[in-house]
FITOR-214819 format. One line per 10 residues: their letters; for each residue x, y, z of C-alpha. Coordinates in nm, 4 decimals. Layout:
residues N
A> X Y Z | ... .
***
This chain:
residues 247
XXXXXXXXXX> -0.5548 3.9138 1.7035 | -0.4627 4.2715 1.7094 | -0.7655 4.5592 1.7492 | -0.6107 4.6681 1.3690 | -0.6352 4.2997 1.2510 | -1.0011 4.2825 1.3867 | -1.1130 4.5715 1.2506 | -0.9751 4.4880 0.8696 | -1.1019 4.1263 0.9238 | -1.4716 4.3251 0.9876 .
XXXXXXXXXX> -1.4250 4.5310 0.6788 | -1.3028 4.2262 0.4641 | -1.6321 4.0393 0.6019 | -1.8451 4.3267 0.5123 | -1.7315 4.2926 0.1953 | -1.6505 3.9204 0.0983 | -1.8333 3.7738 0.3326 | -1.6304 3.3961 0.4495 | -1.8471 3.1105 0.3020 | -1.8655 2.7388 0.4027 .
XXXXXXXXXX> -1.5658 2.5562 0.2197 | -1.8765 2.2869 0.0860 | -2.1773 2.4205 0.0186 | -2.0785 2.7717 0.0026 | -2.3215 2.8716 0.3062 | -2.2460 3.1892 0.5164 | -2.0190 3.1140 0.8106 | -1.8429 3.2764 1.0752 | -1.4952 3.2877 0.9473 | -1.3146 3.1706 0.6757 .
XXXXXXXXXX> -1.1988 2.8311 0.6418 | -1.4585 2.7138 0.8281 | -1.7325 2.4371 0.7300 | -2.1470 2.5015 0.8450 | -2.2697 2.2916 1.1152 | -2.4368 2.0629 0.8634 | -2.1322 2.0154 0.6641 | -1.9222 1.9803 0.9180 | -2.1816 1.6843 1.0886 | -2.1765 1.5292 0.7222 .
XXXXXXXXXX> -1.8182 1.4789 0.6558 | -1.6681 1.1541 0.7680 | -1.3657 1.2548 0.9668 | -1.1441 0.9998 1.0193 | -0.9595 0.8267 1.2951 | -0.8721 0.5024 1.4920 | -0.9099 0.2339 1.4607 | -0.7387 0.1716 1.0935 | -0.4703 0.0144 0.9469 | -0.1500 0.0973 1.0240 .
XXXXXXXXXX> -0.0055 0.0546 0.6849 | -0.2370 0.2514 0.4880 | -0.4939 0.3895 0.7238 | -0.8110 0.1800 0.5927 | -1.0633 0.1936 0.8781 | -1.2070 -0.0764 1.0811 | -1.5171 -0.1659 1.2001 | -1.3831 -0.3021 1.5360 | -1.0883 -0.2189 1.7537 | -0.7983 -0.4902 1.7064 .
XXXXXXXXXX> -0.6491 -0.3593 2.0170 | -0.5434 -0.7626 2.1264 | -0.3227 -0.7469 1.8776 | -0.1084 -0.4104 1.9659 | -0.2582 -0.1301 1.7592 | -0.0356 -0.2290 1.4805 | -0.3122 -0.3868 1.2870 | -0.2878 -0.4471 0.8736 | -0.5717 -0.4492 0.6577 | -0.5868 -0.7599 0.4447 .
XXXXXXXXXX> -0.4344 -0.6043 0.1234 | -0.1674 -0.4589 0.2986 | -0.0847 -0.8085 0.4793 | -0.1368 -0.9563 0.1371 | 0.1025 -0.6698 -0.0320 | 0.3130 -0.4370 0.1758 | 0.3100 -0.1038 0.0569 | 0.5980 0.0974 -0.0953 | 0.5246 0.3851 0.2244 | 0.5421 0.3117 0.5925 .
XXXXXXXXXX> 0.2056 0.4541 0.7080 | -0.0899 0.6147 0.5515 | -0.3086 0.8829 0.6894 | -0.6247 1.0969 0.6122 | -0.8430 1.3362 0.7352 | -1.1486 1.2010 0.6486 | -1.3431 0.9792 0.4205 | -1.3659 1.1044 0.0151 | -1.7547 1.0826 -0.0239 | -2.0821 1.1948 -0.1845 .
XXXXXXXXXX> -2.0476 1.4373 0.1120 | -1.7076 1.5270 0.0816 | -1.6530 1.5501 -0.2688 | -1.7879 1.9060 -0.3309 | -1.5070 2.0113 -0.0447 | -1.2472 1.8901 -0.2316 | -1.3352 1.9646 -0.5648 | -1.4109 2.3477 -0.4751 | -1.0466 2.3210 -0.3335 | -0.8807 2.1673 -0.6320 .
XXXXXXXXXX> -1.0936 2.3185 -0.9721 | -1.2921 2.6514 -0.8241 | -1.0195 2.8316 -0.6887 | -1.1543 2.7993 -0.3357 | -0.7743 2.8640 -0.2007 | -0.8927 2.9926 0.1262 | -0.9330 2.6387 0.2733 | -0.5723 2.5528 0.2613 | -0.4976 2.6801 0.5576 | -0.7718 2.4913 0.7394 .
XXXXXXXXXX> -0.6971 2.1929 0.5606 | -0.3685 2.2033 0.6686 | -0.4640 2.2054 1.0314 | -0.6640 1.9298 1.0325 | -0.4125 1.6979 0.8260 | -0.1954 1.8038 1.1490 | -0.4139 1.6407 1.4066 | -0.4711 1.3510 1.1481 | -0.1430 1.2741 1.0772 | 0.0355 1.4126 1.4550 .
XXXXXXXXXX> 0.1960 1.0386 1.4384 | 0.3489 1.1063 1.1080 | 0.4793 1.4696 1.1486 | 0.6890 1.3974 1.4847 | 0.9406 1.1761 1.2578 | 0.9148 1.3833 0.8871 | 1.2448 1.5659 0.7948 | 1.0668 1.6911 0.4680 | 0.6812 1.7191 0.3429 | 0.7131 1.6298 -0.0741 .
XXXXXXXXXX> 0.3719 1.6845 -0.2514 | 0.2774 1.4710 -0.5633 | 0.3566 1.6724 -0.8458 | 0.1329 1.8208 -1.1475 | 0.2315 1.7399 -1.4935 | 0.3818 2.0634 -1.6518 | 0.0828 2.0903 -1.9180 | -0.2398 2.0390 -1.6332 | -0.0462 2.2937 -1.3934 | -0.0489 2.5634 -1.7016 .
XXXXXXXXXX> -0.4417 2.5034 -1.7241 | -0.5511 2.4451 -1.3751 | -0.2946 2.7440 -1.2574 | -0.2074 2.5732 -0.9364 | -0.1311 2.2394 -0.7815 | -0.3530 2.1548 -0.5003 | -0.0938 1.8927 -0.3167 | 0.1520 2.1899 -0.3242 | -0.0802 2.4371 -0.1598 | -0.1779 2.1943 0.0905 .
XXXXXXXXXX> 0.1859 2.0871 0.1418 | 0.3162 2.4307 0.1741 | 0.0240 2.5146 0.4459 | 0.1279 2.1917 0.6633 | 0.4691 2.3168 0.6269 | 0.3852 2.6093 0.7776 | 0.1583 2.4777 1.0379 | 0.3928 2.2069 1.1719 | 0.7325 2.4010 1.0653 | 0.8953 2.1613 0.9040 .
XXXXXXXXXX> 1.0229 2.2375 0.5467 | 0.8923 2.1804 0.2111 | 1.0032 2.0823 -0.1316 | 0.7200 2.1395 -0.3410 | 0.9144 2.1026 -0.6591 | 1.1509 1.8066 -0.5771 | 0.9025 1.5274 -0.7458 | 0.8299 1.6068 -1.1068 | 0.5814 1.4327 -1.3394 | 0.7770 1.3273 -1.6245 .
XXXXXXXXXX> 0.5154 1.2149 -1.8152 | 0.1469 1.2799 -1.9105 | -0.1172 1.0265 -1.7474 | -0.5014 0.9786 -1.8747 | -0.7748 1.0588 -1.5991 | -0.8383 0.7903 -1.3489 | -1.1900 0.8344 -1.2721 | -1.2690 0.5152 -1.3811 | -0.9922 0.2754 -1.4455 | -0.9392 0.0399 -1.1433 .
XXXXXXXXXX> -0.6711 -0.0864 -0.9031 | -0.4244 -0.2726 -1.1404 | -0.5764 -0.0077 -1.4288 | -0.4246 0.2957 -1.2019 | -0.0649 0.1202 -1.1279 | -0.0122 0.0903 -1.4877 | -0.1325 0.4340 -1.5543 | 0.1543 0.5635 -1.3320 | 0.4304 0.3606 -1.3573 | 0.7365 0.5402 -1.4719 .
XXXXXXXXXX> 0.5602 0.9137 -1.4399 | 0.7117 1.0534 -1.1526 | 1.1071 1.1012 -1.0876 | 1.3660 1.3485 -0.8154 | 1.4694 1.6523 -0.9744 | 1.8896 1.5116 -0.9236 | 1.9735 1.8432 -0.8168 | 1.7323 1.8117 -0.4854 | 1.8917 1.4630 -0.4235 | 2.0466 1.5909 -0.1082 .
XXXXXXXXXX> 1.7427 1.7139 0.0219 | 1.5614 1.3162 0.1108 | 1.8789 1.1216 0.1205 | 1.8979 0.9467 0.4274 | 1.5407 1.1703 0.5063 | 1.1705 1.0974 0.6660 | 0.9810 1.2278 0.3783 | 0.6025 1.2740 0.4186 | 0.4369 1.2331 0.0861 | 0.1169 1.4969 0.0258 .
XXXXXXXXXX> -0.1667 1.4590 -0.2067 | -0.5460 1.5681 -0.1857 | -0.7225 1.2090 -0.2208 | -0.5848 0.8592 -0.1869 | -0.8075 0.6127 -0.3884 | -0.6299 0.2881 -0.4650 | -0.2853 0.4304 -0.3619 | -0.1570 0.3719 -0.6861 | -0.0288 0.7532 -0.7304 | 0.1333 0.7645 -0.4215 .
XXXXXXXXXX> 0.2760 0.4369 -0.4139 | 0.4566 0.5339 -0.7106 | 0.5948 0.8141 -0.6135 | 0.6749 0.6516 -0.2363 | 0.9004 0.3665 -0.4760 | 1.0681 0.6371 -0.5913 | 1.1444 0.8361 -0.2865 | 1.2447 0.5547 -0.1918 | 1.4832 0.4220 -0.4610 | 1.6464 0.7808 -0.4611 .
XXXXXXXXXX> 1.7420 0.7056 -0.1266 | 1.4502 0.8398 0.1182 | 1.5162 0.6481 0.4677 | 1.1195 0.6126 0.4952 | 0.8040 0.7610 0.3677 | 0.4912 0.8531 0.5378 | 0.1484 0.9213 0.3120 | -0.0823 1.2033 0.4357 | -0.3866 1.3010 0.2362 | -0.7098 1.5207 0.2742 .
XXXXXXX> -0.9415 1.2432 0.1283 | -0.9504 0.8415 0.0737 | -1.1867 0.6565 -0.0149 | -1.2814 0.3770 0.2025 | -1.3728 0.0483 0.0300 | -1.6391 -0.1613 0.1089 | -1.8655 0.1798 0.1731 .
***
């Protein structure tokens, strides 16, 4: 940092001072989490499945690090691998809902850095980072869509291009706060599709799907079948959140 870009990051501080991304606590830079937010959140990391990145209790290191949870040995999913940064909790939730409904851009950047180290695996094989799109209607009202920002800051971070409008959400879905697994598949089937004029851009490509949580996987799945169908060679999943079940 340049003796210019210190001294405008010193007046900037003197006058927005940088908050904790969670609880909103003073901290020494932006993007940055307190020390008791940042002990709270459940950062995640091997060992975990290697389909969808569920993870264990134990090490199943016998068996080659390419371990499968039982619903992914029961059902393979539509992606190759799954990863997140860390686990979508009572103590993560206010980090990602700050992010997503109160306008608390700033993290992106951060974000984006960690989702690097969490999904290094993924990134050395990706071609092109696709987020899961916003339906047309809840992007008007919520002014931004928080898989593009976070997809456009990986992007950036790992320099690999972006196509944050080739998925498009072709049709309205209800809120899935509290449907379950089977509840969520339905919800989604059909809503997603390629724009056929960015058709070129995953043909025969790595594509590495972004959204902010992974629940059940339904959303992404759906949107991984139809990467997939439109003639993706593979697709990765890399989220901020997922919730671990069983917790």
């Amino acid at each position: 940092m340049t003796a210019w870009a210190r001294l405008m990051r010193v007046a900037v501080d003197a006058v927005l001072p940088p908050l904790c991304l969670c609880c909103g606590a003073l901290v020494s830079e932006p993007g940055a989490l307190c020390p008791m937010c940042w002990e709270k959140v459940g950062f995640l990391s091997a060992p975990q499945c290697d389909a969808c990145g569920h993870p264990f209790e134990f090490d199943p290191g016998e068996i080659g690090g390419h371990a499968l949870c039982a619903p992914c040995l029961n059902k393979a999913p539509p992606w190759r691998h799954a990863r997140a940064v860390f686990r979508y909790d009572d103590q993560s939730k206010p980090l990602v809902l700050r992010f997503k409904h109160s306008d608390r851009l700033e993290g992106a950047p951060a974000f984006a850095r960690w989702m690097a180290r969490a999904g290094a695996e993924l990134l050395t094989g990706t071609d092109v980072i696709v987020p899961v799109p916003l339906h047309r209607f809840r992007l008007l009202s919520r002014r931004y869509n928080q898989a593009a920002l976070l997809a456009l800051a990986l992007g950036k971070v790992a320099g690999l291009a972006v196509a944050p409008d080739l998925l498009v959400r072709s049709r309205m879905t209800l809120s899935q706060g509290h449907m379950n697994r089977e509840e969520r598949r339905v919800n989604v089937r059909g809503a997603f599709a390629v724009r056929p004029r960015q058709l070129p851009q995953i043909r025969g490509k790595a594509v590495l799907l972004i959204d902010d949580v992974m629940t059940t996987g339904a959303t992404v799945g759906e949107c991984a079948s139809v990467l997939m169908d439109a003639g993706a060679a593979a697709v990765d999943v890399l989220t901020l959140g997922r919730v671990v079940f069983g917790e």
